[in-house]
Biopython code that builds the backbone (N, CA, C, O; Angstrom):
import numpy as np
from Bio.PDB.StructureBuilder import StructureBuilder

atoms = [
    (1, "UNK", "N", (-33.168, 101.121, -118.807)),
    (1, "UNK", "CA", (-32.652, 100.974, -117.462)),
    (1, "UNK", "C", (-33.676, 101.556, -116.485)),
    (1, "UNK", "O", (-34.195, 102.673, -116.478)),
    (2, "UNK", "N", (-33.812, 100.665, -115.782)),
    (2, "UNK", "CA", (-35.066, 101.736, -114.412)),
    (2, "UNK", "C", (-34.401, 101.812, -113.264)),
    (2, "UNK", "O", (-33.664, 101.185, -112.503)),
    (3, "UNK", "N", (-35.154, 103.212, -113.501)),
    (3, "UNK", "CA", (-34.238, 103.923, -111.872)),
    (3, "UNK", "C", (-34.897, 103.129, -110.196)),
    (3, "UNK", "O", (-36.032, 103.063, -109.725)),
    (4, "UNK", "N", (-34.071, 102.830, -109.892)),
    (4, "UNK", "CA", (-34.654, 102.315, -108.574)),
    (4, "UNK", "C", (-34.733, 103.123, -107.290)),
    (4, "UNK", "O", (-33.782, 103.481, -106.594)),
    (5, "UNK", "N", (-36.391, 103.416, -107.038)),
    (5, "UNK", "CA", (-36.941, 104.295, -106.031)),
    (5, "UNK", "C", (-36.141, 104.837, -104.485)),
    (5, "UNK", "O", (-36.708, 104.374, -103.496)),
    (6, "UNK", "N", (-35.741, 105.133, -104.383)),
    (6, "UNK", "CA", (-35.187, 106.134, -102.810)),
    (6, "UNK", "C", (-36.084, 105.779, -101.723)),
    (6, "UNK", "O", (-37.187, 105.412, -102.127)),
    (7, "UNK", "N", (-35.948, 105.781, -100.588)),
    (7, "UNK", "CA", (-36.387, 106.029, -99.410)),
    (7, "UNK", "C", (-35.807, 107.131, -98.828)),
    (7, "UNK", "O", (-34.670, 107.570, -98.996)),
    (8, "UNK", "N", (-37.063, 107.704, -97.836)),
    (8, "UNK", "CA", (-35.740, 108.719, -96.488)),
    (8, "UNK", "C", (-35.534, 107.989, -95.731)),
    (8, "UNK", "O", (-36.105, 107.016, -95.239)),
    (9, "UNK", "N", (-34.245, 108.720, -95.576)),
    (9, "UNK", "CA", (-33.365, 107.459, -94.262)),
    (9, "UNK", "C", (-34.503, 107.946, -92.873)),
    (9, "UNK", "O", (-34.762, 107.017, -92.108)),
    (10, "UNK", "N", (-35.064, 109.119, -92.591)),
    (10, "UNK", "CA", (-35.670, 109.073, -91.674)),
    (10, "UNK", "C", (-36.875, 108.603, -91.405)),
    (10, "UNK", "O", (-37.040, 108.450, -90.194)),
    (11, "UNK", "N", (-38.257, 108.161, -92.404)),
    (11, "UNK", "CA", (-39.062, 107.742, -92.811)),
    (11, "UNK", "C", (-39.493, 106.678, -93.813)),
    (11, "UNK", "O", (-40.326, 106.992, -94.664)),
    (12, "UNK", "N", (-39.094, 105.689, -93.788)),
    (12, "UNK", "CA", (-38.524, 104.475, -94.703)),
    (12, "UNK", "C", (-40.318, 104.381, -95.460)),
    (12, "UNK", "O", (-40.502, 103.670, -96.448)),
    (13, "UNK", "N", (-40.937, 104.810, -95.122)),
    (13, "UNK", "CA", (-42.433, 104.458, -95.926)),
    (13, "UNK", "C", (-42.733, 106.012, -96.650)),
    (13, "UNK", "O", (-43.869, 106.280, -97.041)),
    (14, "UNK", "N", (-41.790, 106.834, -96.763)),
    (14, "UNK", "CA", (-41.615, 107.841, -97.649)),
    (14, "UNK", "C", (-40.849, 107.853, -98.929)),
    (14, "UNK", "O", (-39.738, 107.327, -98.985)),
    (15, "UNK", "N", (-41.401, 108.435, -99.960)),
    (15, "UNK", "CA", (-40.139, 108.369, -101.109)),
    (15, "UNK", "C", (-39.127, 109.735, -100.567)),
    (15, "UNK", "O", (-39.427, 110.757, -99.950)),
    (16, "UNK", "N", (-38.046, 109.317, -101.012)),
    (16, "UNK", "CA", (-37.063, 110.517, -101.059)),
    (16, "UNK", "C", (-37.062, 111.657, -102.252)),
    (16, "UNK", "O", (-36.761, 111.267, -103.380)),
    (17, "UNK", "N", (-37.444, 113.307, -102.016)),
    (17, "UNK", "CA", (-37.095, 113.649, -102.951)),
    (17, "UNK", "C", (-36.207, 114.676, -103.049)),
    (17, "UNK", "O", (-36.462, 115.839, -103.360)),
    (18, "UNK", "N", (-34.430, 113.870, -102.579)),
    (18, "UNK", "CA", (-33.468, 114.660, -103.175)),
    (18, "UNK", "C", (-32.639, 113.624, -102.340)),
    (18, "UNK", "O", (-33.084, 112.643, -101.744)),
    (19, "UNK", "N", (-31.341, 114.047, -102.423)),
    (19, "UNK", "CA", (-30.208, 113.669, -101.886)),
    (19, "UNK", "C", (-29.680, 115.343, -100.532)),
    (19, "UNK", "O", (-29.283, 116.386, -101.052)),
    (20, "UNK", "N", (-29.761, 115.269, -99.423)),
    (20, "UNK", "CA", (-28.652, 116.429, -99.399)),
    (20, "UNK", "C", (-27.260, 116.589, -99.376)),
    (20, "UNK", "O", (-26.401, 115.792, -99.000)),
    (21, "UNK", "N", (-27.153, 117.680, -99.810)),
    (21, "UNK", "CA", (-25.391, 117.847, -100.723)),
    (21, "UNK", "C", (-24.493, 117.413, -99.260)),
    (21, "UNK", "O", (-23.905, 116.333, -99.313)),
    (22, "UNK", "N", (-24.410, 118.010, -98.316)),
    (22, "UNK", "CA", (-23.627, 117.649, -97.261)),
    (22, "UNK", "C", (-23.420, 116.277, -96.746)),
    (22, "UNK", "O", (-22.264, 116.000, -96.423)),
    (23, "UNK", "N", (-24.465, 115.233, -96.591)),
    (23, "UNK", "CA", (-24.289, 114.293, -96.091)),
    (23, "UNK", "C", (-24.686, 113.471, -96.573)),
    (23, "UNK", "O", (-24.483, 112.364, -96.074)),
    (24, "UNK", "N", (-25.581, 113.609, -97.990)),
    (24, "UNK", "CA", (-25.678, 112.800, -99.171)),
    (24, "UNK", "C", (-26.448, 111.883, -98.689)),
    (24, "UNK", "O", (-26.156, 110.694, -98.820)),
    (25, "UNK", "N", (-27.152, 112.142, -98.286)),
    (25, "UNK", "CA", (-28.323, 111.244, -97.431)),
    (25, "UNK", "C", (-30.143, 111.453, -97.949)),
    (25, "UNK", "O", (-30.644, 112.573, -98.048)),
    (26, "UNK", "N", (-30.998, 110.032, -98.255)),
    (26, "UNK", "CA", (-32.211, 110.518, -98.932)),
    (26, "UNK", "C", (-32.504, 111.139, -97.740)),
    (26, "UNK", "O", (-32.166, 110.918, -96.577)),
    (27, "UNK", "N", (-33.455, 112.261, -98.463)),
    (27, "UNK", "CA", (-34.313, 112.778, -97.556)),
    (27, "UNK", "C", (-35.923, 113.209, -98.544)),
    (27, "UNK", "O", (-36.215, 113.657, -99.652)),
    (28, "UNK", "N", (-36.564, 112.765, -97.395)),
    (28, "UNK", "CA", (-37.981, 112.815, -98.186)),
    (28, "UNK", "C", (-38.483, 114.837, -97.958)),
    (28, "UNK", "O", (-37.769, 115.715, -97.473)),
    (29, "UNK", "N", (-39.745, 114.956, -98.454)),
    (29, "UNK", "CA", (-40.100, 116.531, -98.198)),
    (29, "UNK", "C", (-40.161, 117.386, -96.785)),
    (29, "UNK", "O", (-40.026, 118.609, -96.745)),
    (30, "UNK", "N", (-40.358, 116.649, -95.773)),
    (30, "UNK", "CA", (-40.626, 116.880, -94.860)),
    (30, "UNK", "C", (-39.674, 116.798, -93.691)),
    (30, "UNK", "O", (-39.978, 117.161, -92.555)),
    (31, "UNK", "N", (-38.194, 116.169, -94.130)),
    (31, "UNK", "CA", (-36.925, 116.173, -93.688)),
    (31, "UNK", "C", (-35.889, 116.945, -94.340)),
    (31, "UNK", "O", (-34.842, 117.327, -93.817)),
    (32, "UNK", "N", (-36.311, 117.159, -95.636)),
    (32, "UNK", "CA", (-35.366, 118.556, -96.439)),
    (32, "UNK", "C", (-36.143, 119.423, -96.678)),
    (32, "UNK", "O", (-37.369, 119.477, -96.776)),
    (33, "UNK", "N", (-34.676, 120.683, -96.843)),
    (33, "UNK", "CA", (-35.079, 122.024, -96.526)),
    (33, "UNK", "C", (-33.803, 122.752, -97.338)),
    (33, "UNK", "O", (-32.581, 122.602, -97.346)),
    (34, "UNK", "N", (-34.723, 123.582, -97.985)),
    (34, "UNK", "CA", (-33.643, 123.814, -99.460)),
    (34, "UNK", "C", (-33.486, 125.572, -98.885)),
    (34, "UNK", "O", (-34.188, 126.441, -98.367)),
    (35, "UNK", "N", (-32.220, 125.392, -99.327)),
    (35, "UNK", "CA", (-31.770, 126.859, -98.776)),
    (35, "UNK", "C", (-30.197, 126.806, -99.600)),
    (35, "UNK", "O", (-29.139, 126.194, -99.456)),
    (36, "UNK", "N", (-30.730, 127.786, -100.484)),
    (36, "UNK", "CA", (-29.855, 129.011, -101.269)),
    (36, "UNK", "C", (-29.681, 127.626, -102.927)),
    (36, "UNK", "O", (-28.677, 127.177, -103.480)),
    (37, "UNK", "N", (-30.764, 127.456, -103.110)),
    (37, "UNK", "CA", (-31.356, 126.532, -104.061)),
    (37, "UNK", "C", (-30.902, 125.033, -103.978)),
    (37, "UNK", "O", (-30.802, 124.376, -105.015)),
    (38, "UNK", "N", (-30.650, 124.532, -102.850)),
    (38, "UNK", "CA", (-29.682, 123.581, -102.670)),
    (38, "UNK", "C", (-30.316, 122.482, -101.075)),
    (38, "UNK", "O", (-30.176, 122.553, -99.854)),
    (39, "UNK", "N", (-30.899, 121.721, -101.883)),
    (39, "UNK", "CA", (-31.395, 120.518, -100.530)),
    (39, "UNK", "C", (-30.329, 120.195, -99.411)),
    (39, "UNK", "O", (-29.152, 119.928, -99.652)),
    (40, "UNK", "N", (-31.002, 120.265, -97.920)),
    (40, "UNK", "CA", (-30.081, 120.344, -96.852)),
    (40, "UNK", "C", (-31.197, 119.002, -96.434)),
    (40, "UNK", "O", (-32.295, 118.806, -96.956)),
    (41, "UNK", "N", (-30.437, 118.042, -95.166)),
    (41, "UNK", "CA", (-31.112, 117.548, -94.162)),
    (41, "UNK", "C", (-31.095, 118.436, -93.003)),
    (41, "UNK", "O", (-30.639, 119.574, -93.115)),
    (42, "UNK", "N", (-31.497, 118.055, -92.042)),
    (42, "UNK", "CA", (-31.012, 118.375, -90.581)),
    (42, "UNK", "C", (-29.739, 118.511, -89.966)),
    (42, "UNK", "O", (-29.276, 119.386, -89.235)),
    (43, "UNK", "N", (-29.236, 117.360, -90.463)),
    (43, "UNK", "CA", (-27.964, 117.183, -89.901)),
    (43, "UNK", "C", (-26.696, 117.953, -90.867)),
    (43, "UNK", "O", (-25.601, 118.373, -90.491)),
    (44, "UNK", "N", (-27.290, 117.953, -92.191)),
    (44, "UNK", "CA", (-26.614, 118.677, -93.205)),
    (44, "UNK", "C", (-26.536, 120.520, -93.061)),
    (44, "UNK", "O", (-25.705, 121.307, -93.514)),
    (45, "UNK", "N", (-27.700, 120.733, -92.288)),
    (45, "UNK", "CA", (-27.813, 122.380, -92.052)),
    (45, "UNK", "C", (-26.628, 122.599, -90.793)),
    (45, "UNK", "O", (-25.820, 123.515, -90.637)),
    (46, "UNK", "N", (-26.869, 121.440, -90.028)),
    (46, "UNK", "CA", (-26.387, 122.530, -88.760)),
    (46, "UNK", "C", (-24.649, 121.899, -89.245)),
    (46, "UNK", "O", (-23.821, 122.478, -88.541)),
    (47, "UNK", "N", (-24.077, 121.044, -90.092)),
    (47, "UNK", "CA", (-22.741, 120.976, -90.381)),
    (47, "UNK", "C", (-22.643, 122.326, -91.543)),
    (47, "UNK", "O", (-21.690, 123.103, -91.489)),
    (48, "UNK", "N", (-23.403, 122.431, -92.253)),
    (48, "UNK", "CA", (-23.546, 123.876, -93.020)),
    (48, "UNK", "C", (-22.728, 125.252, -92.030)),
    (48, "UNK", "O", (-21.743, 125.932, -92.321)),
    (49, "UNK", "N", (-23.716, 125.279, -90.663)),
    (49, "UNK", "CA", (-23.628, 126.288, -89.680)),
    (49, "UNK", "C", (-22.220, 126.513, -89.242)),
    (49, "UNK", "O", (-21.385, 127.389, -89.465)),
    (50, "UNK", "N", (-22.244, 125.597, -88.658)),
    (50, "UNK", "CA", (-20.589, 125.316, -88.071)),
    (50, "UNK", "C", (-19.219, 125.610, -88.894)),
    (50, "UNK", "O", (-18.299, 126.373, -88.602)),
    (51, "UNK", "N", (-19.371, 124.819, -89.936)),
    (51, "UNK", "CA", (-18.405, 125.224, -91.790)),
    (51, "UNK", "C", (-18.632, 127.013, -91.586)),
    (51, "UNK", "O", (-17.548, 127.583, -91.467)),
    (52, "UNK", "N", (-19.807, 127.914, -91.532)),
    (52, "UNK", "CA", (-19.313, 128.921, -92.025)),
    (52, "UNK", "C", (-19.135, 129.747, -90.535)),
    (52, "UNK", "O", (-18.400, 130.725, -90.672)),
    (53, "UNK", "N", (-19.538, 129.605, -89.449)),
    (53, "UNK", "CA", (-19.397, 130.198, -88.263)),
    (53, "UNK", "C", (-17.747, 129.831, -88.078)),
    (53, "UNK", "O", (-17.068, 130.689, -87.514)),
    (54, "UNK", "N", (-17.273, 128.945, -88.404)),
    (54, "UNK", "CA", (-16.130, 128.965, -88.214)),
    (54, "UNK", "C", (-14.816, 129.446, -89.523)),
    (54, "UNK", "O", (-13.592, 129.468, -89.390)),
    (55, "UNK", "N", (-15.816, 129.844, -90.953)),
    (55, "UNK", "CA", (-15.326, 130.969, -91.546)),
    (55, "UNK", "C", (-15.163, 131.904, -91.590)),
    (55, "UNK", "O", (-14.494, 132.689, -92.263)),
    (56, "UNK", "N", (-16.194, 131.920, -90.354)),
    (56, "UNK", "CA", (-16.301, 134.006, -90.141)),
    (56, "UNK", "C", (-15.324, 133.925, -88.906)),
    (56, "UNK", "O", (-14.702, 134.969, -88.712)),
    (57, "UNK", "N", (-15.117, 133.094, -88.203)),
    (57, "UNK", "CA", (-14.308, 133.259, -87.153)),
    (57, "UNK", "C", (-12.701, 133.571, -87.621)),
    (57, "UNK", "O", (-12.015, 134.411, -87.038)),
    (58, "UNK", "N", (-12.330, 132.955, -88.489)),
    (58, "UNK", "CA", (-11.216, 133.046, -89.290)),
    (58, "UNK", "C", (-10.500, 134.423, -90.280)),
    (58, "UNK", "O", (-9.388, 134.705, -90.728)),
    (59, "UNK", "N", (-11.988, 135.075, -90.284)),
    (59, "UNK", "CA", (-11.352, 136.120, -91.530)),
    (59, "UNK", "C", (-11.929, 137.333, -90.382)),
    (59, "UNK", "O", (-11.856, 138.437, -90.922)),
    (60, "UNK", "N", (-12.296, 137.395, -89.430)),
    (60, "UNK", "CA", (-12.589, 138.374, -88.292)),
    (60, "UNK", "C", (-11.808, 139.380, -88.060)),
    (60, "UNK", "O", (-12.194, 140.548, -87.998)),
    (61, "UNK", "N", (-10.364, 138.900, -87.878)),
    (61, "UNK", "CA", (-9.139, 139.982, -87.579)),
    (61, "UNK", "C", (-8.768, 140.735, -88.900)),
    (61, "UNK", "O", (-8.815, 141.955, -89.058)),
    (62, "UNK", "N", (-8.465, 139.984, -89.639)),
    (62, "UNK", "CA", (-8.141, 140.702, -90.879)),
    (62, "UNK", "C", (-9.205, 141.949, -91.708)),
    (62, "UNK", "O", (-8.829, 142.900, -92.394)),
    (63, "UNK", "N", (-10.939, 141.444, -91.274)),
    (63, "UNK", "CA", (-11.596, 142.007, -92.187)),
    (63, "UNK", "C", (-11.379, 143.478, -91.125)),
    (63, "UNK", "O", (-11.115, 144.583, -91.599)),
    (64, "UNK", "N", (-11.536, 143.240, -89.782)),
    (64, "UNK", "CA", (-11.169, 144.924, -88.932)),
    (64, "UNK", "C", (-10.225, 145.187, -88.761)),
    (64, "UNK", "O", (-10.247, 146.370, -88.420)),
    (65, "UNK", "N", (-9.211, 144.807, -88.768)),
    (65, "UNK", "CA", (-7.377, 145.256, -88.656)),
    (65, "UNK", "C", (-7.543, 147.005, -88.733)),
    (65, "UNK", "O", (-7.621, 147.760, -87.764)),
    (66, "UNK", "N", (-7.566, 147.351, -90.086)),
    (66, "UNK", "CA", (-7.880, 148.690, -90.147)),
    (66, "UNK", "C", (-8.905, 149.678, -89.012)),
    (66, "UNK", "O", (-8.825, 150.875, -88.738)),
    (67, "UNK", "N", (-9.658, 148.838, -88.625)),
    (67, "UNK", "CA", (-10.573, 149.538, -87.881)),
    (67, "UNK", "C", (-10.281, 149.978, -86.644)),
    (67, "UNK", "O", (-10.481, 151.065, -86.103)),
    (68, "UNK", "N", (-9.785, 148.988, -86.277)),
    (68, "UNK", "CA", (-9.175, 148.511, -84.636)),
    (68, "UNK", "C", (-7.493, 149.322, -84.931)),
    (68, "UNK", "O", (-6.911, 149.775, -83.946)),
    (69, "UNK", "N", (-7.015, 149.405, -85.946)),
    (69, "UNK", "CA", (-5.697, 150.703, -85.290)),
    (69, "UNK", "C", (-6.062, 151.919, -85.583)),
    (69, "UNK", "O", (-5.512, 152.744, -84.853)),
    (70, "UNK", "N", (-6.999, 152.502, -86.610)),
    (70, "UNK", "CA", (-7.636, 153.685, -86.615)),
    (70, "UNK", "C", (-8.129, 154.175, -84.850)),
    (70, "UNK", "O", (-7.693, 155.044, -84.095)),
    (71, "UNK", "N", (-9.271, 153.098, -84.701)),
    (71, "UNK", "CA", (-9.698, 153.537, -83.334)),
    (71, "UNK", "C", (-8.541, 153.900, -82.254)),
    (71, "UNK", "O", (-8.454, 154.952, -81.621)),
    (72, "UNK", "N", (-7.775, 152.907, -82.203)),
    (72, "UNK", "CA", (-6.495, 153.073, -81.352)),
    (72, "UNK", "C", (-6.049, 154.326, -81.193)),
    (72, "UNK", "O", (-6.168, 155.020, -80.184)),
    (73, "UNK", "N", (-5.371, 154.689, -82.530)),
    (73, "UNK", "CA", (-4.977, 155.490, -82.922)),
    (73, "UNK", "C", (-5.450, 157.268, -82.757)),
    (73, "UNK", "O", (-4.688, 158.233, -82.696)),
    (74, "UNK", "N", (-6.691, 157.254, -82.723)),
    (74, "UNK", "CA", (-7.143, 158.719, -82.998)),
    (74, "UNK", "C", (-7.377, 159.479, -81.968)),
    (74, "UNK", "O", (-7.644, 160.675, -82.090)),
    (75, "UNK", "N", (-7.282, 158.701, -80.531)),
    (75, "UNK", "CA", (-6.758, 159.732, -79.853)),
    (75, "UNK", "C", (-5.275, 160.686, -79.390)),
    (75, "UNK", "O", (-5.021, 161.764, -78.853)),
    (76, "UNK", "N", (-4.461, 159.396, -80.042)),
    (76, "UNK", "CA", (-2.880, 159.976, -80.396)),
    (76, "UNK", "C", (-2.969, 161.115, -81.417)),
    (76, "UNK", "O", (-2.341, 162.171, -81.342)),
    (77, "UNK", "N", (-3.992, 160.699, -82.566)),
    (77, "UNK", "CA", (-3.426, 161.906, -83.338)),
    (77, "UNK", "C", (-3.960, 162.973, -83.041)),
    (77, "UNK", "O", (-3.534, 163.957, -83.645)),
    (78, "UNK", "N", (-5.062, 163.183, -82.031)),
    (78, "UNK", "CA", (-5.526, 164.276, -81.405)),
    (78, "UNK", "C", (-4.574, 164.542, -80.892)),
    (78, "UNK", "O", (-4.096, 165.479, -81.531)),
    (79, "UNK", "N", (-3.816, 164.240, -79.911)),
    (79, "UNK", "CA", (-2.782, 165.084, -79.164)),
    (79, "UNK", "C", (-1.585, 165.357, -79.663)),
    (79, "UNK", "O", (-0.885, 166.294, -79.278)),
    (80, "UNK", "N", (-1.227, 164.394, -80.723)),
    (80, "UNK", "CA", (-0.154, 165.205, -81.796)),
    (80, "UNK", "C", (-0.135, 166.589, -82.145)),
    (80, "UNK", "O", (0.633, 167.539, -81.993)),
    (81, "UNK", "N", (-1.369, 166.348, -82.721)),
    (81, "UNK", "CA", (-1.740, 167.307, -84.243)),
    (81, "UNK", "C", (-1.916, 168.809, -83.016)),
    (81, "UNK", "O", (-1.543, 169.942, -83.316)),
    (82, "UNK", "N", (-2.615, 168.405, -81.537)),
    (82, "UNK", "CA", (-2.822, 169.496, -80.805)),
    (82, "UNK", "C", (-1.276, 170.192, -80.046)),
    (82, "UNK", "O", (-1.107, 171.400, -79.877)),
    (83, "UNK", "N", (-0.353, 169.201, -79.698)),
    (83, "UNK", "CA", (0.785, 169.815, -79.107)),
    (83, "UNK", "C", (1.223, 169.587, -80.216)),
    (83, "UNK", "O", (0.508, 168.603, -80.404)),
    (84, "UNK", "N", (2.019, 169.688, -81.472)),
    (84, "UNK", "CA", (2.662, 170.292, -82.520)),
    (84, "UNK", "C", (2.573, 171.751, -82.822)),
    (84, "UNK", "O", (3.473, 172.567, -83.023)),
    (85, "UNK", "N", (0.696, 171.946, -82.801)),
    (85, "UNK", "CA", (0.934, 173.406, -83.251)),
    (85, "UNK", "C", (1.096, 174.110, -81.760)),
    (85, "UNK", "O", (1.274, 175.315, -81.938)),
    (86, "UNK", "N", (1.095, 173.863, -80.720)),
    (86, "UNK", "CA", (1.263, 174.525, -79.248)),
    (86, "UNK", "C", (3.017, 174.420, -80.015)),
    (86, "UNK", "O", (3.370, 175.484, -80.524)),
    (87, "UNK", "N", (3.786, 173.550, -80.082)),
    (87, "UNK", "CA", (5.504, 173.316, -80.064)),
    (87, "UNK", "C", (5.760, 174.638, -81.296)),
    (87, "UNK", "O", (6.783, 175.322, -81.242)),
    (88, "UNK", "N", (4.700, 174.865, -82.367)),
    (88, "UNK", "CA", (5.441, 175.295, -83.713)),
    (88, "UNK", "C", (4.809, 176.508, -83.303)),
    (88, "UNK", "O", (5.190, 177.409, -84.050)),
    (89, "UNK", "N", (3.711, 177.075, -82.117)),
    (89, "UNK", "CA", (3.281, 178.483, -81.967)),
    (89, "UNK", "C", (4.649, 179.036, -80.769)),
    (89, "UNK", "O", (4.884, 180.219, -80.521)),
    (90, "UNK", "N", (5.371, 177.890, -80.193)),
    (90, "UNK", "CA", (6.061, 178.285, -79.099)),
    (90, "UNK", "C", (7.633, 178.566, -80.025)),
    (90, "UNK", "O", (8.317, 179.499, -79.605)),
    (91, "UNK", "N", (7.981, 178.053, -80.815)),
    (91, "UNK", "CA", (9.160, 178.194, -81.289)),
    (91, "UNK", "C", (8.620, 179.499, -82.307)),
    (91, "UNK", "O", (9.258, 180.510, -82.011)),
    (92, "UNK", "N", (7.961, 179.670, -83.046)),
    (92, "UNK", "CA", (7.819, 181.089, -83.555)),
    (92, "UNK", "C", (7.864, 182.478, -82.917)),
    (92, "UNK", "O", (8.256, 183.529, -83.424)),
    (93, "UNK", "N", (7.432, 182.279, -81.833)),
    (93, "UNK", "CA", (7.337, 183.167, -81.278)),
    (93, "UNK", "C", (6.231, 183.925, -80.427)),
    (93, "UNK", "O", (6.233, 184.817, -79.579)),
    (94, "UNK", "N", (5.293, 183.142, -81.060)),
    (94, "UNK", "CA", (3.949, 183.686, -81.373)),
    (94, "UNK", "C", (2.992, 183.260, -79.939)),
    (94, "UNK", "O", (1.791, 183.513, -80.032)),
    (95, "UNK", "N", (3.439, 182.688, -78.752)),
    (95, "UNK", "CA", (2.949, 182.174, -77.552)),
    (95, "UNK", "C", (2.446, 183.681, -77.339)),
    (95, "UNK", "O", (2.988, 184.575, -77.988)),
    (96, "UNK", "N", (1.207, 184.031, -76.253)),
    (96, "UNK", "CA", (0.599, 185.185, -75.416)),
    (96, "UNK", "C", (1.213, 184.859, -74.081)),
    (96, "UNK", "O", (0.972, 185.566, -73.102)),
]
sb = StructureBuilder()
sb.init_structure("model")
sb.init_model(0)
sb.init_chain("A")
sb.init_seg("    ")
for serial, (resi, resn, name, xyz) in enumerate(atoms, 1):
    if name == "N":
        sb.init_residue(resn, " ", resi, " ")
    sb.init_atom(name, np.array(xyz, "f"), 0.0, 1.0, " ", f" {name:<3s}", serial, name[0])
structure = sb.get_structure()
């Protein structure tokens, strides 16, 4: 059986050497661009971009949740933790 030769879709007097995974489109050497061992086009990178910029947009709240009520938070527990022992030095007795 013979394999029948590729073109890039962007350079039709080029051979293609790969497919990229995103848009499955030939692309010859000089139109792909392999990143994280894996042939991209142009148009395949920046749909790449978008796919994970809008993964990170998604898991944003959850990954700081903790962070963002700590911060909130720690100036309350400064003034707790500071008028408690003023409340527990005043009920002992122990005020000057």
């Amino acid at each position: 059986m013979a394999l029948k030769k590729t073109f890039c879709l962007n350079h039709p007097d080029r051979p293609a050497i790969g497919i990229c995974v995103i848009t499955g489109q030939a692309i010859c050497e000089e139109c792909s661009t392999r990143y994280e061992g894996v042939n991209y086009s142009r148009e395949g990178l920046r749909i790449l971009q978008a796919r994970r910029k809008a993964e990170n947009a998604v898991r944003w709240w959850p990954d700081r949740f903790w962070l963002i009520v700590c911060t909130l938070l720690s100036p309350l527990s400064v003034l707790l933790v500071y008028f408690g022992f003023r409340a527990l030095i005043f009920f002992m007795g122990l005020r000057s």
